[in-house]
C-alpha positions in Angstrom: 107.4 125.9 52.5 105.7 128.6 54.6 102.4 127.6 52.5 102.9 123.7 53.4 103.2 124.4 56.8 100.0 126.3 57.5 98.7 123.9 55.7 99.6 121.3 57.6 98.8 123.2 60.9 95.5 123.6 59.4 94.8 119.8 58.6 95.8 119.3 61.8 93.1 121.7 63.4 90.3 120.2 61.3 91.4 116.8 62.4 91.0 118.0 66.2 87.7 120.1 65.7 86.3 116.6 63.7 87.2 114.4 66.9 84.6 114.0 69.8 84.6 117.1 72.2 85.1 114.8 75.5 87.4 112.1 75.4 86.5 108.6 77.0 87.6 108.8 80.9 90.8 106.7 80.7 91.2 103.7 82.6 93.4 100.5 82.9 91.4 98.7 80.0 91.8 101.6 77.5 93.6 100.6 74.4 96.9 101.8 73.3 98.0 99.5 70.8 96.5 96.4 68.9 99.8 94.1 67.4 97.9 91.4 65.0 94.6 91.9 66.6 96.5 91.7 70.7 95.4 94.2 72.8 97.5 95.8 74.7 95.9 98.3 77.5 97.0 101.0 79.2 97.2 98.5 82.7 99.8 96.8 80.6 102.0 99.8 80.7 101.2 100.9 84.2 102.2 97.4 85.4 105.2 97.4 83.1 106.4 100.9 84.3 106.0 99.6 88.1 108.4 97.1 87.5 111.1 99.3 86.2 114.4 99.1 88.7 114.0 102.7 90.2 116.7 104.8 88.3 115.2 104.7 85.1 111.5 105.8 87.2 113.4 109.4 87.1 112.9 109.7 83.5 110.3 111.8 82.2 106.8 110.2 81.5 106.6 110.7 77.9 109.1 109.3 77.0 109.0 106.3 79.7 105.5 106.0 77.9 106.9 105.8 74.1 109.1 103.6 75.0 107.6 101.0 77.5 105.0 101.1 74.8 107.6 100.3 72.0 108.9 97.6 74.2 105.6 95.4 74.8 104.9 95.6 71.1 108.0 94.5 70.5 107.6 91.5 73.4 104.3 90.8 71.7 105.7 90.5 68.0 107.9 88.0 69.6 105.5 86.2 71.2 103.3 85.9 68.1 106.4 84.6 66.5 106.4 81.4 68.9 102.9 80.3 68.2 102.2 77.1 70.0 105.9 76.0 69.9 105.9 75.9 73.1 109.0 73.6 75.0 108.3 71.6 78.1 110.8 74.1 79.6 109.2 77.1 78.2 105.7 75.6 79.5 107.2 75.0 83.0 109.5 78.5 83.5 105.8 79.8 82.8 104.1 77.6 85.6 106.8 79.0 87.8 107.1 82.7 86.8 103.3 83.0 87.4 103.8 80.9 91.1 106.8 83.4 92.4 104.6 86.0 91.0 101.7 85.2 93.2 103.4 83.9 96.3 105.0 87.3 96.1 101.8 89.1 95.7 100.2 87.2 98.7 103.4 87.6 101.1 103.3 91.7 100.3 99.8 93.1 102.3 101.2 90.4 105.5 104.9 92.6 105.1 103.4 95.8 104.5 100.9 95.5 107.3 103.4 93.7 109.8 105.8 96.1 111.9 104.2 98.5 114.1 106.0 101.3 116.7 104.6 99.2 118.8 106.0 96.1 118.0 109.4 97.9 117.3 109.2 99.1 120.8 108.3 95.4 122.1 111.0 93.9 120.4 113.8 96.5 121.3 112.7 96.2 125.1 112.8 92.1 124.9 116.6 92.4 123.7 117.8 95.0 126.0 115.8 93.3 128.9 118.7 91.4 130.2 121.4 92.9 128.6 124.4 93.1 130.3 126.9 96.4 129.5 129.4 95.3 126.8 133.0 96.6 126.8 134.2 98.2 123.9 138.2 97.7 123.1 140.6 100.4 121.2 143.3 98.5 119.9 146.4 98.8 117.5 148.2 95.6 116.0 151.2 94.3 113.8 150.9 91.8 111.7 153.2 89.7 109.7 154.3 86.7 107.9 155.9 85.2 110.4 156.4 84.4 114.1 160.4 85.2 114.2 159.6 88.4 112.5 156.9 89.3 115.2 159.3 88.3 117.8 162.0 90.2 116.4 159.7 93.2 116.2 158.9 92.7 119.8 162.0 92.8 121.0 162.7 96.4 119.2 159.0 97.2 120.6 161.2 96.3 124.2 163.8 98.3 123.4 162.2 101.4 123.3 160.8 101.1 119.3 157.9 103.2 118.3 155.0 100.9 118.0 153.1 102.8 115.3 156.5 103.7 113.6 156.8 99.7 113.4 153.7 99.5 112.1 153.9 101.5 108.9 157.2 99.7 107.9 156.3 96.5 108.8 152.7 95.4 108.9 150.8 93.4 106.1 147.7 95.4 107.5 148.0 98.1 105.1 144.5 99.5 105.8 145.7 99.6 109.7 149.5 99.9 109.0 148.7 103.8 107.3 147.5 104.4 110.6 150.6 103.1 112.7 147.8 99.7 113.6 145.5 102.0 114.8 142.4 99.1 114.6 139.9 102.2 116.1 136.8 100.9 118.7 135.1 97.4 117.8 133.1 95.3 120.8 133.5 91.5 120.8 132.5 89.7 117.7 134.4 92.3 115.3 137.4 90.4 114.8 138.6 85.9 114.7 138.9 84.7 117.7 142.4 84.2 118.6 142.5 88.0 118.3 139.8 88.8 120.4 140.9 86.4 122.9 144.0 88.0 123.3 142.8 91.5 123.5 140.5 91.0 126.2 143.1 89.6 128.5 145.4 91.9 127.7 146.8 94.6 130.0 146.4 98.5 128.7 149.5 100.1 127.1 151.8 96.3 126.9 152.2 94.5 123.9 150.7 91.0 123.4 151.9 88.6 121.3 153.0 87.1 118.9 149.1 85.9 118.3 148.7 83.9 114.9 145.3 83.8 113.2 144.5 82.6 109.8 146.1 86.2 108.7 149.3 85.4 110.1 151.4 86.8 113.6 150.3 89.7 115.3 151.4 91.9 118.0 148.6 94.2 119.8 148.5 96.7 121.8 145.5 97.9 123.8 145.6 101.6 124.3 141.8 102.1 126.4 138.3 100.5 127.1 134.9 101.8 127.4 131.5 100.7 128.1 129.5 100.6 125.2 126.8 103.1 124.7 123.5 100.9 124.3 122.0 101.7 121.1 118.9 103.6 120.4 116.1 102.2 118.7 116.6 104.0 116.2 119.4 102.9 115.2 118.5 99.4 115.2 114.8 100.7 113.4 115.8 99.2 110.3 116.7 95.6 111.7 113.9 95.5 114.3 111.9 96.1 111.0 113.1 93.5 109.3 112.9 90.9 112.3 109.3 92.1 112.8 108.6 91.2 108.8 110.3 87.7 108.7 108.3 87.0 111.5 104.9 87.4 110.5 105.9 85.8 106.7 106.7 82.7 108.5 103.8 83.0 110.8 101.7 83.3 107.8 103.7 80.5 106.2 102.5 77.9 109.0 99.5 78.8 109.5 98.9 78.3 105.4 101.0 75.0 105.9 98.9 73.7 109.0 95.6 73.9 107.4 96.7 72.4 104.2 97.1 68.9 103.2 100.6 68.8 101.5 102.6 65.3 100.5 105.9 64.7 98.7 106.3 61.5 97.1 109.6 62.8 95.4 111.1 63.0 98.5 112.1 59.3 98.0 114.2 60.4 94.7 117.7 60.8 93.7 118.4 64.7 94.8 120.8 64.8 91.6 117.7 64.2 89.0 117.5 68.2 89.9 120.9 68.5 87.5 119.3 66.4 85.0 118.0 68.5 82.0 118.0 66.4 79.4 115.0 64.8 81.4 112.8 68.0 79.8 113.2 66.8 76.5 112.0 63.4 77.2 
């Protein structure tokens, strides 16, 4: 065994010391496979590895490299095996695929290029221009099936009953109800409007209700207000961002659309041809 190996080793060593000293520079159009005379380059597998969802870019090169290598073989063999038996369906998911493709490719240098901290900063500025300060509620609630049962509670809730204690034995709200209806801080906009409505004119520390929503009856209490702390921009960073970026893509989009000359004659067609498939075999 011992006398294979070195052997082997040895074989080996010739095979390197035979090769050529300096290996070609590698480059996207080097070959790393052939499959029935298709050449597939070392761009393929760059490309292919750049479209990999991001938890699998963690693994370790070599053996991403084996095995996106492996994989476009593989997707090669297959598409050997079609030949020119090509559907209308395959021919036109094709025509598509290669459309998204490009429209996505054109769209990325106007989204990557488009927000600026200056434009982040112009933006923020325009919404908080005129803003007025918004009031910010802390609020607890019951809710139930029913508006007897609400009333019923509301009378114990007169009679000296605990509120929160109510709340944990009674409430349909479990999330809340753990809490004794605790709802925590939201602003206007947070919750259906019935509820809001009723929170805002209500008085701090009285119970108001019974309020029916689409969830069912509730009573609530108001505990305290606050003015709400305007947010910072970067806190809104994020959003601004992606404001900024919808923006310029349908900027971009009009401008394209304004200098070309588009018509739809299929506008004048039955909208449920679309649901039609059958029409791809005719």
């Amino acid at each position: 065994m011992a006398k294979a190996m070195r052997f082997l080793a040895g074989a080996v060593l010739a095979a390197c010391l035979a090769g050529p000293v300096l290996a070609e520079e590698p480059s996207a159009e080097t070959v790393v496979a052939t499959v029935n005379g298709t050449v597939i380059t070392l761009g393929n597998l760059i490309v292919a590895h750049d479209a990999l969802p991001e938890q699998y870019k963690t693994l370790p090169a070599e053996a991403l490299f084996k095995g996106i290598l492996d994989q476009l073989v593989q997707q090669t063999l297959l598409e050997q095996s079609v030949g020119e038996k090509l559907t209308k369906k395959d021919t036109l998911q094709l025509e598509n695929d290669r459309r998204s493709y490009l429209a996505n490719a054109a769209l990325t240098p106007i989204v990557t290029t488009a927000v600026t901290d200056e434009k982040l900063q112009a933006l923020y500025d325009a919404r908080f221009k005129d803003a007025k300060p918004a009031t910010e509620y802390h609020a607890a609630h019951i809710l139930v099936d029913s508006e007897e049962m609400a009333n019923d509670l509301k009378s114990q809730l007169s009679g000296g009953a605990d509120f929160a204690g109510l709340a944990k034995a009674n409430s349909k709200d479990t999330g809340s109800g753990a809490n004794g209806g605790d709802l925590g801080w939201f602003g206007l906009g947070a919750m259906v409007k019935p509820f809001e409505d009723a929170v805002v004119a209500a008085k701090i520390g009285e119970v108001e209700g019974p309020i029916k929503s689409d969830f069912g009856w509730h009573l609530i209490k108001v505990s305290e207000t606050r003015v709400a702390a305007k947010p910072t921009l970067d806190d809104l960073r994020a959003e601004l961002a992606s404001q900024i970026e919808q923006t310029a893509v349908e900027d971009h989009l009009k401008a394209l659309t304004d200098a070309a000359k588009i018509e739809k004659p299929g506008e004048g067609l039955d909208p449920k041809l679309i649901l039609d498939a059958k029409l791809l075999d005719k």
